[in-house]
ROZA-939798 format. One record per atom (N, C-alpha, C, O): x, y, z; residue number from 1; residue in one letter; atom name. Coordinates in pm, 1 decimal, always signed. Layout:
BEGIN
[[X; Y; Z]; NUM; "a"; "CA"]
...
This chain:
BEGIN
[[+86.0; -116.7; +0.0]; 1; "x"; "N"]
[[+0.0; +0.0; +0.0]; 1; "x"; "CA"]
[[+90.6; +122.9; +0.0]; 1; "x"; "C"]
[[+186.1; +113.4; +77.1]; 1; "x"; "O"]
[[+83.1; +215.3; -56.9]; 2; "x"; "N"]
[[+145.5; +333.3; -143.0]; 2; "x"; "CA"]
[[+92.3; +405.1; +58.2]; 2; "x"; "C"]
[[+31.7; +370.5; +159.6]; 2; "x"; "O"]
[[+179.9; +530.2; -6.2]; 3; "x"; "N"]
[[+115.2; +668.1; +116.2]; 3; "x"; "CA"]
[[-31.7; +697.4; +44.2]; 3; "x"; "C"]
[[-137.1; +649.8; +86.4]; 3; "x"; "O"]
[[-23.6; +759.5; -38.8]; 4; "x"; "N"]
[[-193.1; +794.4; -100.0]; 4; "x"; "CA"]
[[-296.2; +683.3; -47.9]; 4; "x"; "C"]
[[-399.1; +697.3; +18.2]; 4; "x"; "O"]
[[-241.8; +581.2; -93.6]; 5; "x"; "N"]
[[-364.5; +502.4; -107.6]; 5; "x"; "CA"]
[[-400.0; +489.2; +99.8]; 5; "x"; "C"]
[[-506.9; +485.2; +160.7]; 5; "x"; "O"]
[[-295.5; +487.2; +135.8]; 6; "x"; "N"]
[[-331.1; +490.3; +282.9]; 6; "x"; "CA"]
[[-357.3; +595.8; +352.8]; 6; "x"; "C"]
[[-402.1; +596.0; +467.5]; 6; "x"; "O"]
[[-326.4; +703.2; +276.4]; 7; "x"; "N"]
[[-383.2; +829.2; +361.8]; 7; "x"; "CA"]
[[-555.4; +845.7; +261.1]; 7; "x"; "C"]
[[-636.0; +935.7; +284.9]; 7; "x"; "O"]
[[-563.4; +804.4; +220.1]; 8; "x"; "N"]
[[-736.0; +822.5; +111.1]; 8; "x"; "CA"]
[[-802.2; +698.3; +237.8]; 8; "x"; "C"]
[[-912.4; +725.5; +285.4]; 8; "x"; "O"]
[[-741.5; +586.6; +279.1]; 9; "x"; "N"]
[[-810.3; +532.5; +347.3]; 9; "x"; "CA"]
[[-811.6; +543.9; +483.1]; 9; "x"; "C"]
[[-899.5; +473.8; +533.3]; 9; "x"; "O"]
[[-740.4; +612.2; +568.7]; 10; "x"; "N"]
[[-778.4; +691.8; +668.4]; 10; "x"; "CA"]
[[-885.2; +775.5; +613.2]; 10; "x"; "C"]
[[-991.8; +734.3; +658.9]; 10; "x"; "O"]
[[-902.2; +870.4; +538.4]; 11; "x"; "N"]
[[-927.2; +1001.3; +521.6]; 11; "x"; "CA"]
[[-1090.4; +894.5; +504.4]; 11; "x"; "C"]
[[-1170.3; +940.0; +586.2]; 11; "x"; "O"]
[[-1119.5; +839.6; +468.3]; 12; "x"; "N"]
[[-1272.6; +732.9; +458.8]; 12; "x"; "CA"]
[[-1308.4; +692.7; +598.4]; 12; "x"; "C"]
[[-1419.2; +708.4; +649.7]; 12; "x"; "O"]
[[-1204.5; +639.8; +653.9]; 13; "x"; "N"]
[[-1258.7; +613.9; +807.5]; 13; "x"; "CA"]
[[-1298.3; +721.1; +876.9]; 13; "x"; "C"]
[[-1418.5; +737.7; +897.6]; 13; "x"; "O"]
[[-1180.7; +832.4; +935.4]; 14; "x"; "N"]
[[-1192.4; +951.1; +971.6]; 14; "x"; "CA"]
[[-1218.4; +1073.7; +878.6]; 14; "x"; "C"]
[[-1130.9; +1159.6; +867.3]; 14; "x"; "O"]
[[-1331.5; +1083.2; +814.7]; 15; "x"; "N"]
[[-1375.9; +1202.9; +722.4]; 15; "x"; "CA"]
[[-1353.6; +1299.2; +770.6]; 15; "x"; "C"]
[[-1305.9; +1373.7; +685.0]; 15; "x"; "O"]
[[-1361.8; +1360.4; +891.3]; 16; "x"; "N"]
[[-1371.0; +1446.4; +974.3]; 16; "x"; "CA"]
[[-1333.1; +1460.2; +1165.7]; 16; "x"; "C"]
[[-1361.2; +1378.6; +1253.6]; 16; "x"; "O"]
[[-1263.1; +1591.9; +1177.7]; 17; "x"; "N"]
[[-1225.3; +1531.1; +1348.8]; 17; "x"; "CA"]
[[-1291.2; +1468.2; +1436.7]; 17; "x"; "C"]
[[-1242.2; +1406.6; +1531.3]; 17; "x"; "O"]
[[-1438.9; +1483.2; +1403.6]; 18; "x"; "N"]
[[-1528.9; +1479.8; +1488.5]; 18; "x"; "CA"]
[[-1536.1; +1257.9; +1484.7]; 18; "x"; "C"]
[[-1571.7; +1181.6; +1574.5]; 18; "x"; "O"]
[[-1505.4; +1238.8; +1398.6]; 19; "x"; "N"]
[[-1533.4; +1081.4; +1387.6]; 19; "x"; "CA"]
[[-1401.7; +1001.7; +1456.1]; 19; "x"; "C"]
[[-1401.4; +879.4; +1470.3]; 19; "x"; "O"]
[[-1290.4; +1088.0; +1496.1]; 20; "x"; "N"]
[[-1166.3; +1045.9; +1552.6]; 20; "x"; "CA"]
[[-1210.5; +992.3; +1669.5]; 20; "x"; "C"]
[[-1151.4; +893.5; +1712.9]; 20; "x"; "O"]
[[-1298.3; +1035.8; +1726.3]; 21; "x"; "N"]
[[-1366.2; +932.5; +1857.2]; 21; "x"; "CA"]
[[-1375.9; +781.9; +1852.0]; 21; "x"; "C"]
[[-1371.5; +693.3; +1937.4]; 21; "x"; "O"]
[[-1393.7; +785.5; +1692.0]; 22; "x"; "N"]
[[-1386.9; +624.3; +1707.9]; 22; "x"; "CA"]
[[-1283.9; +582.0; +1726.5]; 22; "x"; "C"]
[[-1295.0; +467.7; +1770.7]; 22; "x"; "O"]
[[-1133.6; +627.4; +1712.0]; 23; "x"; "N"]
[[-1063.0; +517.9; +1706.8]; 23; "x"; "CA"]
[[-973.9; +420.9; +1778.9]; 23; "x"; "C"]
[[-886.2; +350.9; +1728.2]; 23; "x"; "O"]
[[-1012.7; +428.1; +1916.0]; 24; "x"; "N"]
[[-1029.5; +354.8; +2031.2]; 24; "x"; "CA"]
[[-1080.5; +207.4; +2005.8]; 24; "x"; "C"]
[[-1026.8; +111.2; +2060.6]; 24; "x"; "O"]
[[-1193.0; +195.0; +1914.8]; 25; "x"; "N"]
[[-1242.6; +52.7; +1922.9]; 25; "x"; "CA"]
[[-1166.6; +67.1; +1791.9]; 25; "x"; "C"]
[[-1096.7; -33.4; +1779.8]; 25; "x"; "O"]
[[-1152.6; +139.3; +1701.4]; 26; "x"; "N"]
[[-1074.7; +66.4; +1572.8]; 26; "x"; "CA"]
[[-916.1; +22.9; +1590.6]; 26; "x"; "C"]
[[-856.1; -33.7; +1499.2]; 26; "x"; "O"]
[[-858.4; +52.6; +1708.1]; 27; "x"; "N"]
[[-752.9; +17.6; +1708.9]; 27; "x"; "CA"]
[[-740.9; -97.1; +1815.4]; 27; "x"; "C"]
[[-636.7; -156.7; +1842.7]; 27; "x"; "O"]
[[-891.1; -122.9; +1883.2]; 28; "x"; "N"]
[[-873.2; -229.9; +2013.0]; 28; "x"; "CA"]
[[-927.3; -343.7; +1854.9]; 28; "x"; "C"]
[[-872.5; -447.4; +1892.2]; 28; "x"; "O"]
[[-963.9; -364.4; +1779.6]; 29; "x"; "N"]
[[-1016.6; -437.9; +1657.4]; 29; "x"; "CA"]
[[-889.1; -466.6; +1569.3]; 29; "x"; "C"]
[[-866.1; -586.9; +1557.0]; 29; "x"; "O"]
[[-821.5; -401.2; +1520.0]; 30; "x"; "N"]
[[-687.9; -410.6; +1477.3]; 30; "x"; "CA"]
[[-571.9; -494.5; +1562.3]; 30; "x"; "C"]
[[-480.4; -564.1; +1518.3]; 30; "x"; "O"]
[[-613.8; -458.5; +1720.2]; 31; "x"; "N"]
[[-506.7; -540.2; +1782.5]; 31; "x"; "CA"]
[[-566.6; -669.2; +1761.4]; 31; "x"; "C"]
[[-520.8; -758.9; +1690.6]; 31; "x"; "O"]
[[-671.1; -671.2; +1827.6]; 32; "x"; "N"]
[[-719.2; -869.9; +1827.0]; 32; "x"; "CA"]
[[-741.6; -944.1; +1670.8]; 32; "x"; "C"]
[[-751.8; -1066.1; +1658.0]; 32; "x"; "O"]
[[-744.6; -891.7; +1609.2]; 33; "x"; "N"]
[[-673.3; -897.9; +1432.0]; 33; "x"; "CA"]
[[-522.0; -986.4; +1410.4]; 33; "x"; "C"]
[[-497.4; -1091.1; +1350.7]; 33; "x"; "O"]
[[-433.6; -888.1; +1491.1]; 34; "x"; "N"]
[[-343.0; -918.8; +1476.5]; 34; "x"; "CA"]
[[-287.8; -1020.2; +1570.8]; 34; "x"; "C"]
[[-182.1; -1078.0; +1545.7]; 34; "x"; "O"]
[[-373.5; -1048.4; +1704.7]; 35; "x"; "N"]
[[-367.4; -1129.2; +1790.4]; 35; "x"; "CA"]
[[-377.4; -1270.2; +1718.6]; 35; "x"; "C"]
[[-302.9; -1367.5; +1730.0]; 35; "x"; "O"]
[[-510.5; -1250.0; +1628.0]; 36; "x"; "N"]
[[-556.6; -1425.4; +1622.5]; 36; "x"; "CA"]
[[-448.2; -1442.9; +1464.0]; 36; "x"; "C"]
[[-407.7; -1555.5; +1435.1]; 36; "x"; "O"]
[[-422.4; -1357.0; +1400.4]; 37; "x"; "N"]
[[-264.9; -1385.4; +1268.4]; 37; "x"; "CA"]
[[-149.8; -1389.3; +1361.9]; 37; "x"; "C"]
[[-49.7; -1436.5; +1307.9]; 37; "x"; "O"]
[[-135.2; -1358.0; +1472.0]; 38; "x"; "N"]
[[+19.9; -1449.7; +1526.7]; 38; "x"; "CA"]
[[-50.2; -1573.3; +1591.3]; 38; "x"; "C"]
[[+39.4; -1657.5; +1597.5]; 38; "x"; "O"]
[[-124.6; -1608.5; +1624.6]; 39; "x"; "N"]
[[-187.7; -1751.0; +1720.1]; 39; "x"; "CA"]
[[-166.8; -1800.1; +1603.6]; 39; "x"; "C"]
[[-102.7; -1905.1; +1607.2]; 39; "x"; "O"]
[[-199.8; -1760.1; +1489.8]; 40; "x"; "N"]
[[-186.3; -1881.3; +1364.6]; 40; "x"; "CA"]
[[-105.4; -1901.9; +1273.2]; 40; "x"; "C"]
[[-100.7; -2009.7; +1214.0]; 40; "x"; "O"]
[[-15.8; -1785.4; +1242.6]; 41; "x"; "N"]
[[+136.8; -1779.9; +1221.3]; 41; "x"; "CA"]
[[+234.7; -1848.2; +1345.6]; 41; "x"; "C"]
[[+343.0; -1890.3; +1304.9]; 41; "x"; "O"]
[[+205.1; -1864.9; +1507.5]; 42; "x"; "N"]
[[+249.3; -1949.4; +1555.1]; 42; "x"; "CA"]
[[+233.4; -2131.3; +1560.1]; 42; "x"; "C"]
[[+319.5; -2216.0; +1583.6]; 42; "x"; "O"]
[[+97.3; -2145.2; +1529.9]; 43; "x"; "N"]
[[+43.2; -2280.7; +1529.2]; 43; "x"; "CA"]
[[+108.1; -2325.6; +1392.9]; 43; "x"; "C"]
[[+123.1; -2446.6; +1375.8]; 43; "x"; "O"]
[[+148.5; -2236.4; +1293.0]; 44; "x"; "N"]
[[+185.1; -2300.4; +1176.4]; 44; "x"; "CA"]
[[+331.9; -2347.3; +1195.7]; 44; "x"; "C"]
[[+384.2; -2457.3; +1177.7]; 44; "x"; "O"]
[[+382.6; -2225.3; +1239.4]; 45; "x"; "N"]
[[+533.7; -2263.1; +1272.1]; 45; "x"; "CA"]
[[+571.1; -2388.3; +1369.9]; 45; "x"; "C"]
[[+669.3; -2462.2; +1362.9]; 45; "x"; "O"]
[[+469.0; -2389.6; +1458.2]; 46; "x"; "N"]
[[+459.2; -2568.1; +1528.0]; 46; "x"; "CA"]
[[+416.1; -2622.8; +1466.3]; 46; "x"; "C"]
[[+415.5; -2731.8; +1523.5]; 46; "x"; "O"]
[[+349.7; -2640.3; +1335.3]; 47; "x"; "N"]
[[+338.7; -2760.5; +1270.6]; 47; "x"; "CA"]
[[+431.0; -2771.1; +1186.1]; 47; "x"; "C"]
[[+460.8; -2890.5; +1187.8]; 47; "x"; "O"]
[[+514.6; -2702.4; +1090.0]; 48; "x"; "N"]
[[+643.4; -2722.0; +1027.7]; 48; "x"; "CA"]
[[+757.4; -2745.8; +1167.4]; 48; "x"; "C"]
[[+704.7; -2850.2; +1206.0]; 48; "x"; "O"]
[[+809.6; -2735.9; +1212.9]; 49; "x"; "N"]
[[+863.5; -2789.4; +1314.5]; 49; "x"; "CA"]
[[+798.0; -2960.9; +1342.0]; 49; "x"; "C"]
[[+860.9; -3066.1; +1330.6]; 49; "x"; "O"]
[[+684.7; -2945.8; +1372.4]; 50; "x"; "N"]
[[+645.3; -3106.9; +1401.1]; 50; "x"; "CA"]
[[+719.0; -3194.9; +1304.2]; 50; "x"; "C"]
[[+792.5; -3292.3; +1320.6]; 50; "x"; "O"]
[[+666.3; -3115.0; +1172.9]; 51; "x"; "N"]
[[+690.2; -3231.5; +1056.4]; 51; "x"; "CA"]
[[+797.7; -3239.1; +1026.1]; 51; "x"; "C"]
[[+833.4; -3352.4; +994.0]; 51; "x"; "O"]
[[+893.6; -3137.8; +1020.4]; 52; "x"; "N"]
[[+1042.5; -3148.2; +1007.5]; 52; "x"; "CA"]
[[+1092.1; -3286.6; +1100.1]; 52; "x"; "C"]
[[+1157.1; -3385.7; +1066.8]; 52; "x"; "O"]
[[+1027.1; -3243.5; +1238.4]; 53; "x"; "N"]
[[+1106.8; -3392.3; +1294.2]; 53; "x"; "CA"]
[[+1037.1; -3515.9; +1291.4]; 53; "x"; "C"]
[[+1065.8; -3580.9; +1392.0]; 53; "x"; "O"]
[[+953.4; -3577.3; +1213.7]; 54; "x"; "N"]
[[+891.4; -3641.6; +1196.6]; 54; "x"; "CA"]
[[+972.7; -3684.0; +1059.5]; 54; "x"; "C"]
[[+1036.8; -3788.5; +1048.7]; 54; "x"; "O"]
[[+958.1; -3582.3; +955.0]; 55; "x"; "N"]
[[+1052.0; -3623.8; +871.8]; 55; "x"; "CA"]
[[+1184.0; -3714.0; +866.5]; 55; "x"; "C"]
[[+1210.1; -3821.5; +812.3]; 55; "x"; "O"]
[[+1262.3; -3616.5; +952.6]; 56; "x"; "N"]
[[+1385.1; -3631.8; +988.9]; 56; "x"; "CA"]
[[+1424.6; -3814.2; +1073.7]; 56; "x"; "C"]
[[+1520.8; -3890.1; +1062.7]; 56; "x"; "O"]
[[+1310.6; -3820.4; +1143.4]; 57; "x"; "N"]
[[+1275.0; -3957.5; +1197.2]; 57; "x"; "CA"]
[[+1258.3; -4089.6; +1095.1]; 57; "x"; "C"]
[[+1312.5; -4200.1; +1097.4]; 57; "x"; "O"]
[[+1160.9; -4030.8; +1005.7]; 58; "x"; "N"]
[[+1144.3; -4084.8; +891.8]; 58; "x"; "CA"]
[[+1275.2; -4143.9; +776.4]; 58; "x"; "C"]
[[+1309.8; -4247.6; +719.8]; 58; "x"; "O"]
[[+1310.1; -4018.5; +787.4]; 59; "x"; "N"]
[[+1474.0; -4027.2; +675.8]; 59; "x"; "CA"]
[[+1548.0; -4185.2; +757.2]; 59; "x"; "C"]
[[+1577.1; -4300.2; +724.2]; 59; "x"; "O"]
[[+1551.6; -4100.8; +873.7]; 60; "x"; "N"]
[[+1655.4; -4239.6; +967.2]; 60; "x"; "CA"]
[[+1599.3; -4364.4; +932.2]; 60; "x"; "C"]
[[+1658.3; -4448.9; +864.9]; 60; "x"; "O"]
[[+1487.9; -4375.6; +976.8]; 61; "x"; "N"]
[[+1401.7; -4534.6; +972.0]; 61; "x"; "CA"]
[[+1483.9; -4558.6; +831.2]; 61; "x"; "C"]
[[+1590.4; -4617.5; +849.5]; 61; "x"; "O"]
[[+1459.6; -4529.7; +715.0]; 62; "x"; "N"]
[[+1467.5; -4541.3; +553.8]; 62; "x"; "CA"]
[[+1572.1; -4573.9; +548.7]; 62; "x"; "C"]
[[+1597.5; -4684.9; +501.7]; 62; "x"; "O"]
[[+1676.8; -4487.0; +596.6]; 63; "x"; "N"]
[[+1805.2; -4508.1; +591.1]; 63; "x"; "CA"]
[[+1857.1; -4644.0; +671.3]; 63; "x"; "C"]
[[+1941.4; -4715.3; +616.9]; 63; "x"; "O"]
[[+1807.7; -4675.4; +793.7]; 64; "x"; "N"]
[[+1874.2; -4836.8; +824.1]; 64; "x"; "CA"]
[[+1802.8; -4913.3; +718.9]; 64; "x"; "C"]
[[+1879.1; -4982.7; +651.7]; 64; "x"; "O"]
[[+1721.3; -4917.6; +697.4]; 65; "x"; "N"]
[[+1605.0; -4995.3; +622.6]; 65; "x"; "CA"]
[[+1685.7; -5038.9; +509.4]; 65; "x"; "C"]
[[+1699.9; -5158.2; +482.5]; 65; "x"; "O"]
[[+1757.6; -4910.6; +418.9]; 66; "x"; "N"]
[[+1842.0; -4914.2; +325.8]; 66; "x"; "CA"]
[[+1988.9; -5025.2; +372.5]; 66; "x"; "C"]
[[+2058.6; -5112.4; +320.7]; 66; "x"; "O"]
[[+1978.3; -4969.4; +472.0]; 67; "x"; "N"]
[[+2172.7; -5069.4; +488.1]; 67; "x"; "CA"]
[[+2134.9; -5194.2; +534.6]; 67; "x"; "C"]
[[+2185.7; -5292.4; +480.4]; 67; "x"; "O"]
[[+2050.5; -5210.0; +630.2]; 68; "x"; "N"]
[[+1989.9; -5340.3; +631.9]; 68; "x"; "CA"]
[[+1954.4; -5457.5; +540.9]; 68; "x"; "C"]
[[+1965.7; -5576.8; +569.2]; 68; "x"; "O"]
[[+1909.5; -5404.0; +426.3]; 69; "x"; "N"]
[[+1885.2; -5479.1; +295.2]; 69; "x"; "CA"]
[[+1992.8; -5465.6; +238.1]; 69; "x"; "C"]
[[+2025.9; -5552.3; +157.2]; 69; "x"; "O"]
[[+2087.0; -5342.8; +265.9]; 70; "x"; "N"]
[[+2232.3; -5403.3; +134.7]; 70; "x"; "CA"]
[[+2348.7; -5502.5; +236.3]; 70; "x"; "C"]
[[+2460.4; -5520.9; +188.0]; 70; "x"; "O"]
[[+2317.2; -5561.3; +371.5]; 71; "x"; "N"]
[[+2411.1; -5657.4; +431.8]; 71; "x"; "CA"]
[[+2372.2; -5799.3; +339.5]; 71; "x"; "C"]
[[+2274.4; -5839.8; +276.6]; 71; "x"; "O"]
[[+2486.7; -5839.7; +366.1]; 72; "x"; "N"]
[[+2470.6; -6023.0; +343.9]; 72; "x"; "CA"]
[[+2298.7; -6075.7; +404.7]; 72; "x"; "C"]
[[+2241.8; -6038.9; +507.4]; 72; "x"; "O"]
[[+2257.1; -6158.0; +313.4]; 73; "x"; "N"]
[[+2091.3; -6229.6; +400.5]; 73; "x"; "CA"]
[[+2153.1; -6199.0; +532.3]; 73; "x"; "C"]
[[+2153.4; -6093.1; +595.1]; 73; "x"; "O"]
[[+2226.5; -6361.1; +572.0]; 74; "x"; "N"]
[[+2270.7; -6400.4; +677.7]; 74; "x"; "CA"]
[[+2285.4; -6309.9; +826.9]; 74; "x"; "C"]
[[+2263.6; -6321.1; +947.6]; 74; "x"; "O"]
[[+2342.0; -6207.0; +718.1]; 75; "x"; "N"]
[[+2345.9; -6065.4; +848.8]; 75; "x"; "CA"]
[[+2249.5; -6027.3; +851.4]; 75; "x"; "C"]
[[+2199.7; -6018.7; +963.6]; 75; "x"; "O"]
[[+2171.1; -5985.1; +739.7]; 76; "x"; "N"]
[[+2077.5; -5902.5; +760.1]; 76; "x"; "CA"]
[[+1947.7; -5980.8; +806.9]; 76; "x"; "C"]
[[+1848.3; -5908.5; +800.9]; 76; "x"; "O"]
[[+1923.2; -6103.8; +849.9]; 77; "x"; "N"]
[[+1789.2; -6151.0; +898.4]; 77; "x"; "CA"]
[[+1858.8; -6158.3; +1066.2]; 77; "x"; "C"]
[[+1782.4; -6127.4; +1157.6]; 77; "x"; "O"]
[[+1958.9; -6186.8; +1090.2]; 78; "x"; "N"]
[[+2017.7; -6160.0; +1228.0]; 78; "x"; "CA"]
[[+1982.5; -6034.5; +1275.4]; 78; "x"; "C"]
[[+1905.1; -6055.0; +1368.9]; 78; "x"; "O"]
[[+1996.4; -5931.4; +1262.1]; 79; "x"; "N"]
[[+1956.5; -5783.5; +1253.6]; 79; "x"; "CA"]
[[+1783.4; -5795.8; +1271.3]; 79; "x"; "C"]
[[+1719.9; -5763.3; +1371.7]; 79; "x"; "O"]
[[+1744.0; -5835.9; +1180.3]; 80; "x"; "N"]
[[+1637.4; -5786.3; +1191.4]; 80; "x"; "CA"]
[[+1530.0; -5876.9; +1291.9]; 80; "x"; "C"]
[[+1431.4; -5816.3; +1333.9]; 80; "x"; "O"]
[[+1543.4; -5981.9; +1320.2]; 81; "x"; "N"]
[[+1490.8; -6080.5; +1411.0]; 81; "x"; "CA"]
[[+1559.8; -6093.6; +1510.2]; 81; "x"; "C"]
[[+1527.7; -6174.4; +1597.4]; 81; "x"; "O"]
């Protein structure tokens, strides 16, 4: 958003001094706005985190899984039983 375009949209909210009274609840509305976009910009960031290590858990499993199957049978059913 440009300056114009944000001072034209003040200038719509507050037309006049007399409407500046409102902006007590427009700015208690703006905060809890921005309250419930970090609760959910945080919940997201705990779910990428979750899955990263879930991933990462994942990779490992794959990865013995992988060396496990490239041992000798012999070794590798010892290992696994």
């Amino acid at each position: 958003m440009d300056k114009s375009s944000a001072l034209e949209y003040i200038n719509q909210i507050f037309p006049n001094e007399a409407s500046l009274s409102g902006i007590e609840p427009l700015m208690q509305k703006i905060q809890n706005e921005i309250r419930t976009v970090d609760v959910g910009i945080l919940a997201a960031v705990r779910q990428q985190s979750n899955s990263r290590t879930k991933a990462i858990e994942d990779l490992a499993a794959a990865t013995t899984a992988v060396e496990v199957v490239s041992l000798p049978p012999s070794l590798a059913l010892s290992i696994v039983f």
